[in-house]
N, C-alpha and C positions, 0 to 999 in steps of 0.2 A: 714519265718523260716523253715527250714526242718532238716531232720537226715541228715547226711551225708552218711550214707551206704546205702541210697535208691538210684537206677538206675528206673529212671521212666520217660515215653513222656508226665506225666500230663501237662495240659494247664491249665500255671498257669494265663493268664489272662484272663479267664473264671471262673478259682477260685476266683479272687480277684474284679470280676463282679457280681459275688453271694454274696459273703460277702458283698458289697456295697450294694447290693438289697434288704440284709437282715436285713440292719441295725446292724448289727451283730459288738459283739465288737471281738470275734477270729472266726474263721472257721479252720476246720479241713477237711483236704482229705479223704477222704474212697476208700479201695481199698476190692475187695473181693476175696476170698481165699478158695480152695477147705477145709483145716483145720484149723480152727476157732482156737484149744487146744491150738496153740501155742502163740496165741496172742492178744490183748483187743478187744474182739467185742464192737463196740458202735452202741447202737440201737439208732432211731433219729423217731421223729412224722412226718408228713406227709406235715410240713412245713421245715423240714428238722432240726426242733431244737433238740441237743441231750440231749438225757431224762436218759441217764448213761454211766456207763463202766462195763464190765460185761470180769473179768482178768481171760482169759486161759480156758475159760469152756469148759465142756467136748463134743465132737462134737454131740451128740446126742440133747444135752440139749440147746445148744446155741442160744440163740433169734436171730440171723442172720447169715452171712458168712462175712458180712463188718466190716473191723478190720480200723486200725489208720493205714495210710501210710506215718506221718512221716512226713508232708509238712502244715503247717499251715498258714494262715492270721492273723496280729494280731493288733491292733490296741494300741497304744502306754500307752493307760491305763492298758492295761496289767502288767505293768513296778510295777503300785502302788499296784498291787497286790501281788507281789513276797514279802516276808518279809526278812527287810535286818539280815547281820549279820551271817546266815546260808546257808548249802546249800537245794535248792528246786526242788524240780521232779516239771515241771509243769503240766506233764500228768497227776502225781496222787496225787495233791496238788491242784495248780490253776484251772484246765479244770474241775476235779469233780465237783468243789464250784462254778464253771460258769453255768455248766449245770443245780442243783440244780436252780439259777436265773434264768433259761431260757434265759441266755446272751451267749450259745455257737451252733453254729450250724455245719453243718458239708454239706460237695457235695459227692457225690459217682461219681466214675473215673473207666471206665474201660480201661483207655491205662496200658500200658506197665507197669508192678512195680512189683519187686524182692527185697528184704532184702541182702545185702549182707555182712551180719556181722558174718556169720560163714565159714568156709571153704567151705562147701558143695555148700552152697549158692554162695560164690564167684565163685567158677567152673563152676557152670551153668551159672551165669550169664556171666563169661568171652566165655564159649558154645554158648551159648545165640547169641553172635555178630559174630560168623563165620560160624552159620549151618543156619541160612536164619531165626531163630525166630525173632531176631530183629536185624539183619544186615548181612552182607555179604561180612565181613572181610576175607584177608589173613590168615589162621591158622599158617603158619608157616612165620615169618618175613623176609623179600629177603634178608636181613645179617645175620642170624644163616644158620650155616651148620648142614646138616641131613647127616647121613650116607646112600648110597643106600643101604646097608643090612638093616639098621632100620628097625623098624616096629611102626610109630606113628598115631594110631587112636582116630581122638573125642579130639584133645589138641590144645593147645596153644602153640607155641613155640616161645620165643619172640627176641627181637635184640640179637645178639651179644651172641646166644644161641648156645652149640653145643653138638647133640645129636652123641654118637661112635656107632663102628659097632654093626649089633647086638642087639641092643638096643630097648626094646618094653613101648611104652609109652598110655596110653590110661585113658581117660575122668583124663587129666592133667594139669596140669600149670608147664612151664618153664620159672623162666620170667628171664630179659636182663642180659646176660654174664650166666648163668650157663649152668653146666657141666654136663651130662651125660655120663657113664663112657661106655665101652665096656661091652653086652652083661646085662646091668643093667633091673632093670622092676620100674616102677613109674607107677604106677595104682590109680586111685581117691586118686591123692596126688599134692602138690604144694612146686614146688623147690624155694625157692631163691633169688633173684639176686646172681648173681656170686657167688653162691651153688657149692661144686661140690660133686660128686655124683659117687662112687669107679666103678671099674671094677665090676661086676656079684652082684652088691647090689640090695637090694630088697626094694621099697618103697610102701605101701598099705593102704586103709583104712582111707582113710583121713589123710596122715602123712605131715608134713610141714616142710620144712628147712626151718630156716630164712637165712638172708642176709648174704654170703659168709662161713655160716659153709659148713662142711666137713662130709661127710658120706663115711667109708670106705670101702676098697673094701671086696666083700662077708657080708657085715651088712646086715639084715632082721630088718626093723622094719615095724610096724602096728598102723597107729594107732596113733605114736607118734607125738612128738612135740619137737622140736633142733632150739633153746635150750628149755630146759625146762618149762620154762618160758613166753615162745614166743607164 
């Protein structure tokens, strides 16, 4: 079982060869992270069983750097665990009450794993696959058209994408069919699909159009989010 918004080279059948070794009825991935604040450190004993969850501590304070990455092993008794009827977090329901038994263990992973469930995070990680971190992808798709005046540094530009003259784009996402207008700026923001995007508008800040709105021309936002909601 894993998150879906994890982008990671774990080997998972190395995971699921520890878990077997360990007789273990779940295992957990561990991945470690320069900032613990943001997310469950789990400390583990020296047989690898995890002895808690220790939620968002402060980096100073934190008993490790190895947070949860999202990819677990589970063994099907897991199932009689969940109680029916409602709904269940198994991180902070089932895994606590396994650990407490000493029925949960955990591998520490140092490949490849990003969270990509915020904008910030998706940028990089979309970054990630064109500047050589973890791949060495095309930035701009052989079917979008870039203006020669452009100016796009550090982006993504994806099918059927097309940036106007003038146009300065940087640590970006364009994705397939949106519009860049003439002379526009898209700075740490994310158009799209089939977004379009006015004449001399201003996108910054982490702002995001979803799928085929309209940002018109001369608009400044920062920040935001279109629709609202999105």
């Amino acid at each position: 079982m894993l998150n879906g918004d994890v982008l990671t080279d774990l080997d998972i059948t190395a995971m699921v060869a520890s878990h077997r070794a360990a007789g273990a009825e779940a295992t957990l991935a561990l991945t470690e992270v320069e900032d613990p604040s943001r997310y469950g450190v789990v400390p583990t004993d020296a047989e690898g069983r995890v002895l808690g969850f220790v939620e968002k501590p402060d980096a100073a304070s934190a008993p490790s750097r190895w947070i949860n990455a999202g990819t677990y092993v589970l063994e099907p008794s897991i199932l009689d665990r969940i109680p029916a009827g409602r709904r269940v977090s198994i991180e902070r329901e089932v895994f606590p009450a396994m650990a407490t038994e000493g029925r949960l263990h955990a591998v520490q992973s140092d490949a490849y794993w990003i969270d990509t469930g915020t904008p910030e995070t998706y940028i990089r990680a979309q970054l990630d696959l064109v500047d050589g971190t973890h791949g060495d992808l095309p930035a701009v798709h052989p079917s979008a058209t870039v203006d020669p005046s452009a100016d796009v540094q550090r982006s993504i530009v994806m099918s059927g994408a097309t940036i106007g003259p003038g146009a300065h784009l940087l640590n970006s996402i364009v994705m397939d069919g949106g519009t860049i207008g003439a002379g526009a700026v898209v700075a740490h923001s994310i158009v799209g699909p089939g977004a379009q995007i006015g004449e001399g508008a201003s996108l910054t800040d982490l702002t995001v159009i979803g799928s085929a709105e309209t940002v018109g021309a001369g608009i400044g936002l920062a920040g935001a989010r279109v629709p609202g909601d999105s």
